[in-house]
C-alpha positions as CSV (number, residue, x, y, z in Angstrom):
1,X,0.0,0.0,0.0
2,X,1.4,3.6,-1.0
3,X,1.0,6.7,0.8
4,X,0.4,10.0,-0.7
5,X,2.7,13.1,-0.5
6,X,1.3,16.7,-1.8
7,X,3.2,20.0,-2.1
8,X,6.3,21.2,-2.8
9,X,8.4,21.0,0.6
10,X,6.9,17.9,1.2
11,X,8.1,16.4,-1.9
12,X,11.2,18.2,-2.3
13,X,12.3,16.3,1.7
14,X,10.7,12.8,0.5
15,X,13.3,12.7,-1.9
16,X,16.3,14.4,-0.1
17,X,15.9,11.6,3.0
18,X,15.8,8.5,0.4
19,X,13.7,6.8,2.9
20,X,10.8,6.2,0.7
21,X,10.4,4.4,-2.3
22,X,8.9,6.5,-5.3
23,X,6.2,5.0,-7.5
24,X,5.8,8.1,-9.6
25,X,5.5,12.1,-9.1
26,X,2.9,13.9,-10.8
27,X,3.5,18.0,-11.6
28,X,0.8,19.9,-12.8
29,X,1.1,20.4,-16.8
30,X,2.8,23.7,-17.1
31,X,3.8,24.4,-13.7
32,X,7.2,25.8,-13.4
33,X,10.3,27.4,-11.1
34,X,13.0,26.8,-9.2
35,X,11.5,24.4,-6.7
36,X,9.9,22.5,-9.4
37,X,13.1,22.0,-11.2
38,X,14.8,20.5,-8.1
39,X,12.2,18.5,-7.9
40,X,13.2,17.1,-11.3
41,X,16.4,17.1,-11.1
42,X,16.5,14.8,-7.6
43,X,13.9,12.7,-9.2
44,X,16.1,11.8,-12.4
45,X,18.9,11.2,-10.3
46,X,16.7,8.5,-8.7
47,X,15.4,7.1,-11.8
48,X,11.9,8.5,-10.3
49,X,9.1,8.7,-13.1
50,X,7.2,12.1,-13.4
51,X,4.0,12.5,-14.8
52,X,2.8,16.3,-16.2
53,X,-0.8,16.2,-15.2
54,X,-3.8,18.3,-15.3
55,X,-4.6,20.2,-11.9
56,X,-7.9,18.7,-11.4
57,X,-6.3,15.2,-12.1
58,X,-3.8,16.3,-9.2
59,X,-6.7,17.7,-6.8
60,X,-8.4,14.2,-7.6
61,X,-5.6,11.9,-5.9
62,X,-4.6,14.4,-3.1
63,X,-7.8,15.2,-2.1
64,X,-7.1,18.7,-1.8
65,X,-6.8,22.0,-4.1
66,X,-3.2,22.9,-1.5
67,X,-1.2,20.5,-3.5
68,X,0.7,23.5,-4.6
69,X,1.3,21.2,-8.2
70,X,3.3,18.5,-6.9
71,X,1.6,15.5,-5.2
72,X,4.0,12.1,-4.9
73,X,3.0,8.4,-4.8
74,X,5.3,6.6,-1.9
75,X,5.7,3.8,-0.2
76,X,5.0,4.1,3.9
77,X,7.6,5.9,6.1
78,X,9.0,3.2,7.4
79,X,8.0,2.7,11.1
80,X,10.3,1.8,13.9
81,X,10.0,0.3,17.6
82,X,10.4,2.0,20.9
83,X,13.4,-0.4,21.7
84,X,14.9,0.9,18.4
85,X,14.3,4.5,18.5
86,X,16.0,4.8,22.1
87,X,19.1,3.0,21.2
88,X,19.7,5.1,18.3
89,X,19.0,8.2,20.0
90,X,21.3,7.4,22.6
91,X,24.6,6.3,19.9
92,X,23.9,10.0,18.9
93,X,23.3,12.0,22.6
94,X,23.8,10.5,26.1
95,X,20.9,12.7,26.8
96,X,18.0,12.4,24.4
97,X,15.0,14.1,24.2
98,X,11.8,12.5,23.1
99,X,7.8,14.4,22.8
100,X,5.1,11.7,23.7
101,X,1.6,13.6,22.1
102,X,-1.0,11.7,24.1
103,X,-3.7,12.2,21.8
104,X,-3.5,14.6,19.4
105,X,-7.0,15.1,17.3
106,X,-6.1,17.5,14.8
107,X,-3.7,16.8,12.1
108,X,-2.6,20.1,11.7
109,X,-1.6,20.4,14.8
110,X,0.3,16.9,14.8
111,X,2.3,18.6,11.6
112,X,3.2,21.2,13.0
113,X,4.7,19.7,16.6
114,X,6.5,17.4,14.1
115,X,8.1,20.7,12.2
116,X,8.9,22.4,15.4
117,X,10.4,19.0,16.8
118,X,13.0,18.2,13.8
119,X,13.4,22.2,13.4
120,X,14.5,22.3,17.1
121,X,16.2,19.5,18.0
122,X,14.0,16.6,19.3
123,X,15.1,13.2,19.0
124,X,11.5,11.1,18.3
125,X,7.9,11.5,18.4
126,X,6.1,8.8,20.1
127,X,2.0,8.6,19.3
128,X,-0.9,6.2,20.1
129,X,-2.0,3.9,17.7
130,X,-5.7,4.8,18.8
131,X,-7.7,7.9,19.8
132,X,-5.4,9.9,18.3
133,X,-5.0,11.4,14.5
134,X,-2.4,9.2,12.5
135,X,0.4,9.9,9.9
136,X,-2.6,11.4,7.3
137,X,-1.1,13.5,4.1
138,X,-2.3,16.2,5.9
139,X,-0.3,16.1,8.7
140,X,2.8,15.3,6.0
141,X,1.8,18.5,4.5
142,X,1.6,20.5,7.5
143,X,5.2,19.4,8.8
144,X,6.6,21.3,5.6
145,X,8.8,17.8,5.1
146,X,10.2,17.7,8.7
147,X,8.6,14.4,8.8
148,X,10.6,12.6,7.0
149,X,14.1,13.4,8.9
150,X,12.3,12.5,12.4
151,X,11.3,9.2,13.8
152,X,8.0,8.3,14.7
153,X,7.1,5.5,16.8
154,X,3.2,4.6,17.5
155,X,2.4,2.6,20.8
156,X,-0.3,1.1,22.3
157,X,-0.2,2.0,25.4
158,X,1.4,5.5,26.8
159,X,1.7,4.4,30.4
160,X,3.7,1.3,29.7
161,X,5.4,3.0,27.6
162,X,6.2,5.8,29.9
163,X,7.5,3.3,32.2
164,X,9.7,1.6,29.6
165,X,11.1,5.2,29.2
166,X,11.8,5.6,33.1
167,X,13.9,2.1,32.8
168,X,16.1,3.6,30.2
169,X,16.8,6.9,31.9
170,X,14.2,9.3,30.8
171,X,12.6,11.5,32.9
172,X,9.3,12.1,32.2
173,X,8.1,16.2,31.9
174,X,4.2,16.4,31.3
175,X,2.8,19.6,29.9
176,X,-0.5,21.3,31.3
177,X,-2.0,24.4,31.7
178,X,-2.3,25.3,35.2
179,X,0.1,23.2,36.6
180,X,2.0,25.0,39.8
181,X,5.5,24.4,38.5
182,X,7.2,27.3,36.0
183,X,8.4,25.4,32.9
184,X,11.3,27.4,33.0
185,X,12.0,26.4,36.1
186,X,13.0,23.5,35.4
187,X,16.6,22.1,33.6
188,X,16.2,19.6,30.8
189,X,19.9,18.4,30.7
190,X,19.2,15.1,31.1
191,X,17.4,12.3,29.0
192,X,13.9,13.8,28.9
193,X,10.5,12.7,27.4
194,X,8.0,15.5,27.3
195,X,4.6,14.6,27.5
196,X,1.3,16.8,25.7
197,X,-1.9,16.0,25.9
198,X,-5.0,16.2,23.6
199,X,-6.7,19.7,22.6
200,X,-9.6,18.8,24.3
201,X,-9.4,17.3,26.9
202,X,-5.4,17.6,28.2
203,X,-3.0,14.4,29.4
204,X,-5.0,11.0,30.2
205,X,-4.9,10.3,33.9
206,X,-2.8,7.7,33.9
207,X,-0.5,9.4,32.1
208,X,-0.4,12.4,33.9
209,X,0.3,10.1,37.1
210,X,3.2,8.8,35.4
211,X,5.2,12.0,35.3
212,X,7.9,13.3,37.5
213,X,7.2,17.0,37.0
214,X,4.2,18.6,35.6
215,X,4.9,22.1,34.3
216,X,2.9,25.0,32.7
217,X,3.8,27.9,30.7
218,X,3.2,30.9,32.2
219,X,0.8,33.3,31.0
220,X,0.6,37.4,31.3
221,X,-2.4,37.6,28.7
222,X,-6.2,36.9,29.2
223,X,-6.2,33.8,27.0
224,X,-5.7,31.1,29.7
225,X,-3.8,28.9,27.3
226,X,-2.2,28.4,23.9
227,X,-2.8,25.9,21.1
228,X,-1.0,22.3,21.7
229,X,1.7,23.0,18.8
230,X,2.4,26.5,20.1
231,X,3.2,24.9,23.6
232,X,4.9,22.5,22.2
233,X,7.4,24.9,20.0
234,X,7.7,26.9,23.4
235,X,9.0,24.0,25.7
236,X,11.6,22.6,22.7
237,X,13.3,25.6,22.5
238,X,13.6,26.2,26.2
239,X,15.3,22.7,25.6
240,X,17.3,23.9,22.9
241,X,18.3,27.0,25.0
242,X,19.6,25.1,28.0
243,X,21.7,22.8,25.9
244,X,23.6,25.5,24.1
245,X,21.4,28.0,22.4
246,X,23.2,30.6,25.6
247,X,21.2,32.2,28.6
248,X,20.9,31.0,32.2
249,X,20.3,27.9,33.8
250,X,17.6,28.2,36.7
251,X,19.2,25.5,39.2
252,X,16.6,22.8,39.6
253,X,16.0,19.3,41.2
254,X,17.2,18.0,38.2
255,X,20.1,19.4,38.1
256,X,21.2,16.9,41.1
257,X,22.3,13.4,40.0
258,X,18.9,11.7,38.7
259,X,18.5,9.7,41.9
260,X,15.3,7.8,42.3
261,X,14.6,4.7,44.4
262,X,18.2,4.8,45.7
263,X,19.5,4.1,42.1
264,X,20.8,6.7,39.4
265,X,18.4,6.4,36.6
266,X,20.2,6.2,33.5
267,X,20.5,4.3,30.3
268,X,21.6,1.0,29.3
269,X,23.2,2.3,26.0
């Protein structure tokens, strides 16, 4: 079964990560520029077959008149496990960082906390394989590409694997408006898994019992809250910040050895 990629950026980072297999590309007949032409150009180079089509043919497989010219015919992104996505990350960081979105309903926002999590730094996305928006063409759309240069893994259960995290020396950060504790408050330099819940109706309970700290983002406005990709762009740069993007370091519990239990939590890799 083939998946189907539309617009431009999309396209254009398909090709550039060579993780997909191409069945064709179809270009709207007289469609031009520079974009386009890469487009070409990286699809000859992979023996890719393109197509000049009409713009309603192009509107009839995407589904959508956003298709911007291009749409693509590609095998899946290829999945990985959990097992697999924390032993790579930790080969490349001794202190990963991982976003668990416990829920997510709308696939524009699921795009776009994929975008902001390649763009700044985050090591995987972890989402449910039920009740919760999947990897839809839509959501490839909205990530402007990112997708493909980011792992996803999809579980079955975020508790277990919340506690699989924990085992391997995460420390578990959950999200929430409201919640007592300053985000910026706290130090991310160690392995961390952030945790968002669902527009509606936040983090699952179970969830938000598995987490070591539950933080908020402070507000000066009179909207109580902000939008679940927002939040999420918000907390990965404070990440990103504390690892090396400059500024202070508010000291922090967790910037004491990661003792809990009587044993350092830390990873196997």
């Amino acid at each position: 079964m083939n998946d189907i990629i539309y617009g431009i950026n999309p396209v254009l980072e398909a090709l550039r990560s060579r993780e997909r297999n191409f069945k064709e590309i179809l270009i709207e007949a007289g469609r031009k520029g520079n974009e386009i032409h890469k487009i070409e150009l990286l699809a000859k180079s992979g023996n890719i077959s393109i197509k000049r089509e009409s713009g309603s043919t192009l509107e009839n497989i995407s589904g959508t008149n956003r298709h911007q010219g291009v749409v693509a015919i590609v095998s899946h992104k290829k999945e990985i496990e959990l097992h697999e996505l924390i032993e790579q990350l930790y080969k490349k960081d001794n202190k990963p960082v991982i976003v668990i979105l416990d829920g997510i309903e709308d696939p524009g926002n699921l795009g776009a906390i994929i975008r902001s999590a390649e763009a700044l730094g985050i090591g995987g996305v972890i989402i449910p394989k039920d009740r919760a928006v999947g990897i839809t063409p839509v959501v490839v759309k909205r990530s402007a590409g990112a997708i493909e240069h980011i792992p996803i893994v999809k579980v079955t259960n975020i508790s277990n694997t919340i506690e699989e995290l924990k085992k391997k020396g995460f420390w578990i950060v959950g999200v929430e408006a409201g919640a007592e504790k300053n985000c910026f408050s706290l130090s991310y330099n160690d392995p961390i898994a952030v945790v968002f819940g669902s527009e509606s109706n936040g983090m699952r309970r179970l969830t938000r019992e598995k987490c070591d700290f539950i933080v908020s983002i402070p507000m000066k406005g009179k909207v109580s809250s902000l939008n679940v990709s927002a939040s999420c762009a918000i907390i990965f740069y404070e990440i990103m910040r504390q690892r090396g993007g400059g500024g202070v370091v508010t000291p922090s519990p967790l910037n004491s050895p990661p003792v809990k239990g009587g044993e350092i939590r830390n990873g196997d890799f």
